[in-house]
Structure formats: C-alpha cells, structure tokens
C-alpha positions, 0 to 999 in steps of 0.5 A, spaced: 597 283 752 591 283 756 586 286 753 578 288 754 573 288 750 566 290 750 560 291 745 553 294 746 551 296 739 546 290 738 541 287 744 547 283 746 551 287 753 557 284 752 565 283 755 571 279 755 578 279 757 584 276 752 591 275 753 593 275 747 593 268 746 585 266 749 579 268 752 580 269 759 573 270 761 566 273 758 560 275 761 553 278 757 546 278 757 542 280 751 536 285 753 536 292 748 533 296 754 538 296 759 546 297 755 547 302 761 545 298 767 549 291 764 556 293 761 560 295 768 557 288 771 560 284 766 566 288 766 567 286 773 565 279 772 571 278 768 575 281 771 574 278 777 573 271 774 580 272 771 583 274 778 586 281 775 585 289 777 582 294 771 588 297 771 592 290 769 588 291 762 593 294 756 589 294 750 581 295 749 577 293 742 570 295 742 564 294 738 562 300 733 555 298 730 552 298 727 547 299 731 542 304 734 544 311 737 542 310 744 545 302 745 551 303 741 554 310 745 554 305 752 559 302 750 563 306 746 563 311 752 565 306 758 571 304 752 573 311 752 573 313 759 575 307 761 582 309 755 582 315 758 583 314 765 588 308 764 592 312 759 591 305 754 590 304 747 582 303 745 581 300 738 574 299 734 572 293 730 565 293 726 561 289 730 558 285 724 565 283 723 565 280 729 559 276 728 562 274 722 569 272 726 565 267 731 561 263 725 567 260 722 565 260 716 568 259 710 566 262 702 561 267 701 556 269 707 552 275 710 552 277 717 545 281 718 543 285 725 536 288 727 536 294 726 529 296 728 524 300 723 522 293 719 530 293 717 537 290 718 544 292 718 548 288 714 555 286 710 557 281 705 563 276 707 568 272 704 570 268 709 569 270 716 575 275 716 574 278 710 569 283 709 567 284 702 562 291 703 562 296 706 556 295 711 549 298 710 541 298 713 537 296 709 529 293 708 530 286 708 526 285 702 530 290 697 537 286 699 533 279 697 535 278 689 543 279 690 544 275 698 540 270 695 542 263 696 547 266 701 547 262 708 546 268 714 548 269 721 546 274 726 539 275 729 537 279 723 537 273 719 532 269 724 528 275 723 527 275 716 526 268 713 523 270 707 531 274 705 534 269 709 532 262 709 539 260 710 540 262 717 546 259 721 548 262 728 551 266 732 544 270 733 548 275 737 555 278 738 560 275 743 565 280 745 570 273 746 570 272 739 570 281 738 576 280 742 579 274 739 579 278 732 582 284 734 588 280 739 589 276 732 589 283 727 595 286 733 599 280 732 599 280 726 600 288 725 594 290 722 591 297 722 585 297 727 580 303 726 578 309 730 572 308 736 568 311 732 560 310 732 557 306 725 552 311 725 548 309 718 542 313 719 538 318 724 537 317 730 530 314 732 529 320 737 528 327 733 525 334 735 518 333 733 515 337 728 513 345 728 516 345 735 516 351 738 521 354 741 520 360 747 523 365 748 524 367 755 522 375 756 
C-alpha cells in the first residue's frame, strides 16, 4: 500500500504519504485563502521527500468536511482527478475524525472546527476512534450545556473558551494522522465512505436578492 492522503476542509492545506505501516512524509501549511495555490505543492513535497512517482501511489483518503464550500472542493477535486487518472481507489474520511484520531484521547471528547459566521463544526467522540454523533454546525453558545465539562480539540474550540474552556491540541487537521486512520480501517476491513463533500449548510456565496435576469433581444 502506498497510500495519499489530502485535506482541505479546514485552513489547514494538508498531504501525507503512508505505506500501510507509517507515515512516510507530510507537508501543509495553514492559510484559508490559498486551498488551491498550496495542495499540489505539498503533494510534490512528499512525494519527493519519500523518493516515489504519482504513479507509486495505490490508494487515497481525502478529508470531506465538514468545511466551508470553496476550501473543501480543492481537495476533494485534486482526490478525484488524481483517482481518475491513476485508475486507483479514492476513499472519504470525516475530516473531524481525523482531528480526533490525532488526539489520542481516551473517554468522551468533542473535536470543533471553525466554520465561519460566529459557529462551529462539531462532533461528540468516545475515544479518538469512535464518533458517537453525527457531525453538525452549530453556535457555540446553543451547544454549551450538553458539552460541558468535555475537554475539545481542534481551532474552533480556542475560538470559544466560554463552550469550551477545556481545550487540548491539535488546532488543526493533519492528513498523517488522516492517512494513519484510514490505513488502520482498510486493514482492519472496514467500510470507508464515499468522497463526497460534509455540505451542512448553504454556501457563503449567493445570487443577491431581487437579482434581475436579462434577457438578450
């Protein structure tokens, strides 16, 4: 196995390379305007840092969200050109769980992302493989009484001390610790999902209202 992983559905631009038994190389950068300009850099950065060819690669994993529109796409696009080309599988992971996977922690946990517009994207583990709801966007302030008193991982959680005053790292997503957590499902025989986008609420870009469509003569 040699296996590509990718994740833009947070501000973290993120690749790895795993070969079934660790993480080969990793490269990212965290910058929510640029998806597109730092994913293929980083893909070449490991790439070259594990001394192997696009065409070496056997599987990929990519984050699916949830995560704003724009961002998200970049990566599930690049995962699916790059399967396309390559005739190779191309699975989906939720980006949260890998957050989550990266804590190590044990017991109960929520893992909370920033999803823009004074909310965040969350889910509700039970140790750092288990996800025990489904994942939802939400304002801080309306989730605080059932999370209280849960630690929280991820940049959403720093955002909000007032939900979250338990806060624990990582702040960002790694696609290591992305391509770690699908590398040890395949073994295992499980199910990994389709590579289809965590959309859980509109676009932030929309036709403005009263828009006035014209007609040519």
């Amino acid at each position: 196995m040699l296996l590509l992983a990718l994740d833009t559905a947070t501000p973290a631009v993120t690749a790895a390379l795993h070969d079934g038994r660790t993480v080969l190389a990793e490269s990212g950068g965290v910058d929510a305007r640029r998806h597109g300009e730092l994913l293929l850099p980083a893909v070449d950065r490991v790439l070259a840092e594990a001394g192997v060819k696009l065409d070496a690669v056997t599987e990929i994993v990519v984050g699916t969200g949830p995560g704003p529109y724009t961002g998200l796409r970049v990566g599930l696009m690049t995962a699916m050109t790059f399967g396309s080309a390559l005739g190779i599988p191309v699975h989906g992971l939720c980006t949260l769980d890998g957050l989550a996977y990266a804590s190590g922690l044990e017991g109960e946990f929520v893992v909370a992302t920033d999803a823009r517009r004074k909310e965040v994207y969350w889910a509700r583990y039970n140790g750092s493989r288990t996800r025990v709801t489904d994942p939802a966007v939400d304002r801080p302030a309306d989730i605080a009484e059932q999370l209280a008193g849960l630690p929280a991982v991820g940049a959403g959680a720093g955002l909000y001390p007032d939900t979250f005053p338990d806060a624990r790292t990582p702040e960002h997503v790694s696609a290591g610790a992305l391509a770690a957590l699908a590398a040890e499902k395949i073994a295992a025989g499980e199910q990994l999902t389709e590579p289809r986008p965590l959309y859980l609420r509109r676009p932030d870009a929309q036709v403005p209202k009263n828009y006035k469509v014209v007609t040519p003569k």
